[in-house]
C-alpha positions, -999 to 999 in steps of 0.1 A, spaced: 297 -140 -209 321 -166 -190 292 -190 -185 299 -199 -226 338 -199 -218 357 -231 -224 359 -252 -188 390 -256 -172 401 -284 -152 410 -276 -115 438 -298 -112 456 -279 -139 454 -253 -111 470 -267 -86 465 -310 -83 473 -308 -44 439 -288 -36 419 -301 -64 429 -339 -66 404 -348 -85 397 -336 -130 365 -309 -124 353 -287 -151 347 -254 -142 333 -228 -158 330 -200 -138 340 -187 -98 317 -174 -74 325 -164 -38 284 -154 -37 259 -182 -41 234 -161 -57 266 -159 -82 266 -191 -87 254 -205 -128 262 -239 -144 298 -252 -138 311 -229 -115 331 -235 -89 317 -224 -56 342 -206 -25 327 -209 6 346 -192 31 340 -177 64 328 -139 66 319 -115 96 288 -129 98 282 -161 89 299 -188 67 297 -195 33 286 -233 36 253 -221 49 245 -215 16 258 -244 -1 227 -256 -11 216 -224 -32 252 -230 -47 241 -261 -63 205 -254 -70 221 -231 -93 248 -256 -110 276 -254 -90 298 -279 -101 328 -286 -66 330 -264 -36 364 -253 -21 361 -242 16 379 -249 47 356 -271 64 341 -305 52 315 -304 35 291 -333 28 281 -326 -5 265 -339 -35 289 -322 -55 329 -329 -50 343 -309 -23 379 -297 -16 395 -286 16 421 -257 22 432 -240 55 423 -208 42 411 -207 7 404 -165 11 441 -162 3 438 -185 -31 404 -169 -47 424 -144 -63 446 -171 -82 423 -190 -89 398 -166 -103 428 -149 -118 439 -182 -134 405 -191 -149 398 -158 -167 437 -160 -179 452 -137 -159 438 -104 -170 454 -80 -151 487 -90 -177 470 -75 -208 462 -44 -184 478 -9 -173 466 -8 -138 471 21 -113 462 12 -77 455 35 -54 455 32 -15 452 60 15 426 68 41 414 98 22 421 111 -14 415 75 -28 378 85 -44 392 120 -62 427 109 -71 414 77 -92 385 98 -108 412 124 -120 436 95 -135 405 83 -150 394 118 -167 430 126 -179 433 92 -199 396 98 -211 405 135 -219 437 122 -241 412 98 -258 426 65 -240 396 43 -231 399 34 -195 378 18 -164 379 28 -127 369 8 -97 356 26 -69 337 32 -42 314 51 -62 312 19 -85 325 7 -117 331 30 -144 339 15 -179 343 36 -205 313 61 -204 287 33 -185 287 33 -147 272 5 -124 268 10 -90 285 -17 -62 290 -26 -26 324 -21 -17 354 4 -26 371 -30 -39 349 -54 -52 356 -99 -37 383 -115 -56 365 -131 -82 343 -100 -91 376 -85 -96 389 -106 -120 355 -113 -139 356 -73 -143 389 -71 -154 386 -103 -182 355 -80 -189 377 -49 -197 402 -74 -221 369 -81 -241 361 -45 -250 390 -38 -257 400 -14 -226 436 -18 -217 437 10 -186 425 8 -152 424 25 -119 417 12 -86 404 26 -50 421 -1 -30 410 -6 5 430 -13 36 399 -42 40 403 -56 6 444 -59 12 441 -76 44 414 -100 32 437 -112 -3 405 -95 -24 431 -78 -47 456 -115 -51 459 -119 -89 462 -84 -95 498 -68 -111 496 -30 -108 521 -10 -128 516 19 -110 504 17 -68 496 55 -50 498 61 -15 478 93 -4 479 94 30 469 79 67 452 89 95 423 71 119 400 52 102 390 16 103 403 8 136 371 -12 146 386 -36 120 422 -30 121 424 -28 157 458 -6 164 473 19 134 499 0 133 478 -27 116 461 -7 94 498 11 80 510 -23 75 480 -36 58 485 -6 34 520 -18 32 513 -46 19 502 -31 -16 540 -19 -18 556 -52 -27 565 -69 -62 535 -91 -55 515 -63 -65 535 -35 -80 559 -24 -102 566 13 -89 552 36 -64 537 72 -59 539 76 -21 528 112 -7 556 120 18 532 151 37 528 130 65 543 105 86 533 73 73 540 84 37 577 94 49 578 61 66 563 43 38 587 62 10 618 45 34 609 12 39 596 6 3 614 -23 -17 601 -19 -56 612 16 -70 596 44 -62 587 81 -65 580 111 -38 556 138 -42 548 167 -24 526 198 -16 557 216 -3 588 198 0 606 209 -26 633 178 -25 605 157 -35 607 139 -70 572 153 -76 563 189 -64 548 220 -67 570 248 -78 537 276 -75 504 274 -65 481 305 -70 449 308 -55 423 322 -73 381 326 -71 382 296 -91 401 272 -76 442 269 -82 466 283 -114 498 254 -104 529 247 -119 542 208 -109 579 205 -113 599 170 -110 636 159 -107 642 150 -138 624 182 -156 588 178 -165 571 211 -166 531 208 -158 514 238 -155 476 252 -158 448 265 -146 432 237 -117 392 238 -109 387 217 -81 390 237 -51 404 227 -14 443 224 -8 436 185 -3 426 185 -39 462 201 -49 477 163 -34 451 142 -59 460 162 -86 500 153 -80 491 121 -75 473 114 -108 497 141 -127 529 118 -114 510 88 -119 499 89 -158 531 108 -166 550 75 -152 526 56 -174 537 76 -209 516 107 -211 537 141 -219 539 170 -198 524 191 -225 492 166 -229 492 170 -189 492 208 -191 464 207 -214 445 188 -192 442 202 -161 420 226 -168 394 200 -182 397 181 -147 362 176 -126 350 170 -92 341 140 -80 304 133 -66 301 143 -29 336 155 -29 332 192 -22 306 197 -45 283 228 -45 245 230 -42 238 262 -61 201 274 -59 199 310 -60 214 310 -25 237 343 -15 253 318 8 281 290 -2 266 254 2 293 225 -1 282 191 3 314 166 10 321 128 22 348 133 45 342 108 73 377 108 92 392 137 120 419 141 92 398 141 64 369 169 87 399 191 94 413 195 58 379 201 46 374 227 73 409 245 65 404 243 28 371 259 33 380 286 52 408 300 27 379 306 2 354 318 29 348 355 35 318 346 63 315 322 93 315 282 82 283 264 94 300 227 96 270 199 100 288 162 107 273 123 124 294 96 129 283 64 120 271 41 141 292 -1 143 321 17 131 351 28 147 341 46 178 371 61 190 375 86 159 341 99 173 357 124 199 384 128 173 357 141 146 339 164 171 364 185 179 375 189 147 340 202 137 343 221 166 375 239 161 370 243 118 334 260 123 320 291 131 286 271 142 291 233 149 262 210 144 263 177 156 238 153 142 230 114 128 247 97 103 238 62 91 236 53 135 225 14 119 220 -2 145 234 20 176 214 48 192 225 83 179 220 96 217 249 74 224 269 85 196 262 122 197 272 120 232 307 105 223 313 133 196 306 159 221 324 147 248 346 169 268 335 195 246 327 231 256 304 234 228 290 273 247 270 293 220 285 279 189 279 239 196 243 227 189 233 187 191 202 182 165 195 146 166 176 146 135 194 152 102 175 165 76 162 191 108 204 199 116 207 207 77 175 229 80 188 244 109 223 250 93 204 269 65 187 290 86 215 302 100 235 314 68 236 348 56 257 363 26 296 352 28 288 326 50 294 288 39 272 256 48 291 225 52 276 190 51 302 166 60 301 125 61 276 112 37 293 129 4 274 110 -29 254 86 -2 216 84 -12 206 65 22 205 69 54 206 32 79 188 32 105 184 -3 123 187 -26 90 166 -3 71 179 22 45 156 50 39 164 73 13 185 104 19 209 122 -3 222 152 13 225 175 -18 185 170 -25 186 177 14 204 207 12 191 221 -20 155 216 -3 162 232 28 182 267 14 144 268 -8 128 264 26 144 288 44 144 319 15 
C-alpha cells in the first residue's frame, strides 16, 4: 500500500533535521519494517538500540536513517537529540495527517480501557457507522481483526493504520491508550475529538517509578495537543483531580454522584445483568436493559454512552442499543459446560482491578467464590502483596498460583503475594497453574463461583523466554469436565 505512494522529500518536513533533498517513501521504527525508500528511525529501546540493526534496514532499501547517534552509513544519516518525540510527526506528516479526516475517541485508565473502547466500538457498529478500534486485544477494522503487540501500537504503525482507515473509507476510531505509549510520544500526530479517563490505581510502577508519574503521564493525554474534550470518571481520586486541573473542556461522569454531568439516575440489578437509566445535565434520557454484568462494567458503559452521545448519536439510538452491547474477551466472561457451578474467566491484573472483580462477583453469587490469581513475573513487584490480599479478602477459597513468572522464579513471587498473610484454611499456594485451576474446580459445588483472574483473553503462558500455550478458558472448560 504506501510502498507505491508518491515520495516525499524530508526537508519539506523540517530542512533543520533533514538538510539534505531524500525521498522517502515509507517510515519504519522496525527494521524488519523496513521496504524500498523508507526512512529508517533508529532509536534507543529497553534493550538495545536501534542502530544495531541498521544494516537489515538497508538490506531492505532503506533510503536515510534518523537517530540520535552518528551513524556511519552508506545511506545519508541525520542526527536529533531525541528523535522518539518527532516519529509521530513525521509519520503523521508522510501519510498526510490522517488522524484530520478521522473521529477519534482515546481512551486512557489503568482498568476499564479494554471494555469501554469495545462498547464505543459496538454501538457505532450497532447504528451502522463503520468504525476501527485499537487495542490490546488488537486491531479491529470493520468486521476483520489482526492480532498485535502492544495496547498502542509505535508511532509509525499508528499512523500507517490510521492512513489505512482513510482508504476504506472508515472515518471512526477508538483507541486503548497506554500510560507507556504517552510517555514514550507513540501517540504524537494523533488529534482525538473525544479523550476518556477511567480510572487509576497501581500498575506500571516498575516503569513509572512513583504514581505520581504514572497520573501525570495520563495527564498528558488531557491537553489541546491531543484533545478536543474530555470524559473523566470523577469515582476516584485521580479522576476528581484530573476533572480540576483539566485545561480543554470537559465532562464528569459518575456511578453515584449525582452532580455529575453524566450519571446514573437507577440502576436495577437483575439475573441478567443491569436495567439502567443514565441521566445528564443538560437532559438526555438513556435507558435499557444492560447485559454485561459487574458494577465496574456500569462505569464503561457511561463512558462509551457519554462518549458517542458527545460525538452526535441520540439518546433514543443510545437506548436502543444497550441492550445489543457484548462482553469483551477475557473480561468476565463465562465458561458454561454443563457445570452447576458459575465459572468466570477475567483479565484483571491490578489490586484495584482484583477487588472490583471480587465485589462485583459476589453481588451475583449465592455460594462461596473460589478466586485463582499469579502475578507476573519483571513487572511491578510491589502490587504483588497488594493483589494477594485482595484475593484473600474477595474469596471464600484463595489460590495462589503462576502467571506468565518469564524469567523470575514463581517461588519468589508466590512468596511476595502471600506475605504477611494469614492464609489458615482458606489460603492454598499451587505453584502450578493449570493444577491451581484443577484444584479450584474440584472444590466448587452448586452456587458456588470459580474465578480465574490475570490472564483474561491471553493464550500463553512465559516461562523463561519461552511461551507455551495456555488459554485459561480451554483450561477451565477442561478441568470442570475433569472433575464431573
Amino acid at each position: 500500500m504506501t510502498s507505491n505512494r508518491k515520495p516525499k522529500l524530508l526537508s519539506e518536513f523540517d530542512s533543520k533535521i533533514f538538510g539534505q533533498d531524500v525521498a522517502i517513501k515509507g517510515v519504519a521504527i522496525n527494521a524488519s519494517n523496513v521496504k524500498e525508500g523508507y526512512l529508517f528511525l533508529a532509536l534507543s529501546g529497553a534493550n538495545t538500540h536501534g542502530s544495531n540493526f541498521l544494516e537489515t534496514a538497508i538490506n531492505n532499501g532503506a533510503a536515510a536513517v534518523l537517530s540520535d547517534i552518528k551513524l556511519n552509513s552508506v545511506i545519508p544519516s541525520f542526527i536529533h537529540p531525541n528523535p522518539r518525540q518527532i516519529v509521530g510527526d513525521i509519520a503523521s506528516w508522510f501519510y498526510d495527517f490522517p488522524f484530520k479526516s478521522l473521529t477519534a475517541v482515546g481512551i486512557t485508565g489503568t482498568n476499564g480501557k479494554t471494555t469501554s473502547a469495545s462498547l464505543v466500538k459496538q454501538i457505532w457498529e450497532i447504528n451502522e457507522i463503520d468504525s476501527a478500534l485499537i487495542g490490546t486485544l488488537g486491531v479491529e477494522i470493520g468486521k476483520d481483526i489482526a492480532s498485535g503487540t502492544r495496547t498502542t501500537p509505535e508511532a509509525d504503525e499508528l499512523q500507517k493504520i490510521a492512513f489505512s482507515l482513510q482508504e476504506k473509507g472508515i472515518k471512526h476510531l477508538v483507541m486503548e491508550v497506554s500510560s507507556h505509549a504517552i510517555d514514550q510520544f507513540r501517540i504524537k500526530g494523533c488529534k482525538y475529538k473525544v479523550v476518556a479517563f477511567t480510572n487509576l490505581s497501581q500498575d506500571h510502577l516498575d516503569y513509572h517509578k512513583t504514581m505520581e508519574n504514572y497520573f501525570q503521564a495520563k495527564a498528558k493525554l488531557f491537553t489541546q495537543d491531543y484533545a478536543e474534550i474530555a470524559v473523566i470518571n470523577i469515582d476516584n481520586e485521580y479522576g476528581k483531580r484530573l476533572f480540576s486541573e483539566v485545561k480543554i473542556p470537559a465532562v464528569s461522569i459518575s456511578r453515584n454522584d449525582k452532580t455529575a454531568d453524566w450519571f446514573y439516575e437507577k440502576v436495577n440489578l437483575n439475573s441478567d445483568g443491569y436495567k439502567v437509566e443514565i441521566r445528564s445535565k443538560v437532559g438526555n434520557v438513556i435507558s435499557g436493559n444492560f447485559y454485561l454484568k459487574g458494577d465496574f462494567n456500569l462505569d464503561n458503559l457511561l463512558i462509551s454512552v457519554a462518549s458517542t452521545n458527545l460525538l452526535g448519536l441520540s439518546d433514543s439510538k443510545l437506548s436502543n442499543t444497550i441492550e445489543k452491547l457484548k462482553a469483551v474477551s477475557g473480561r468476565l466472561e463465562q465458561i458454561d459446560v454443563g457445570q452447576k457451578f458459575t465459572a468466570l474467566v477475567d483479565y484483571a491484573h491490578t489490586p484495584d482491578a482484583v477487588s472490583r472483580v471480587l465485589k462485583s462477583v459476589r453481588s451475583f453469587t449465592n455460594g462461596r467464590i473460589i478466586g485463582v490469581l499469579g502475578c507476573g513475573g519483571e513487572r511491578d513487584a510491589s502490587k504483588r502483596p497488594l493483589m494477594g490480599s485482595a484475593l484473600l479478602a474477595g474469596s471464600d477459597v484463595a489460590i495462589f498460583t503462576s502467571d506468565n513468572p518469564r524469567g523470575e522464579a514463581v517461588e519468589k513471587i508466590l512468596s511476595q503475594m502471600t506475605n504477611g498473610l494469614e492464609l489458615s484454611n482458606k489460603g492454598f499456594v499451587i505453584r502450578d497453574r493449570k493444577e491451581a485451576i484443577k484444584f479450584a474446580c474440584e472444590q466448587a459445588v452448586p452456587g458456588d463461583c470459580v474465578v480465574l483472574l490475570g490472564k483474561g483473553h491471553e493464550v500463553g503462558q512465559e516461562v523463561n523466554g519461552v511461551v507455551i500455550p495456555f488459554d485459561d478458558r480451554v483450561e477451565l472448560a477442561n478441568a470442570i469436565k475433569q472433575v464431573g
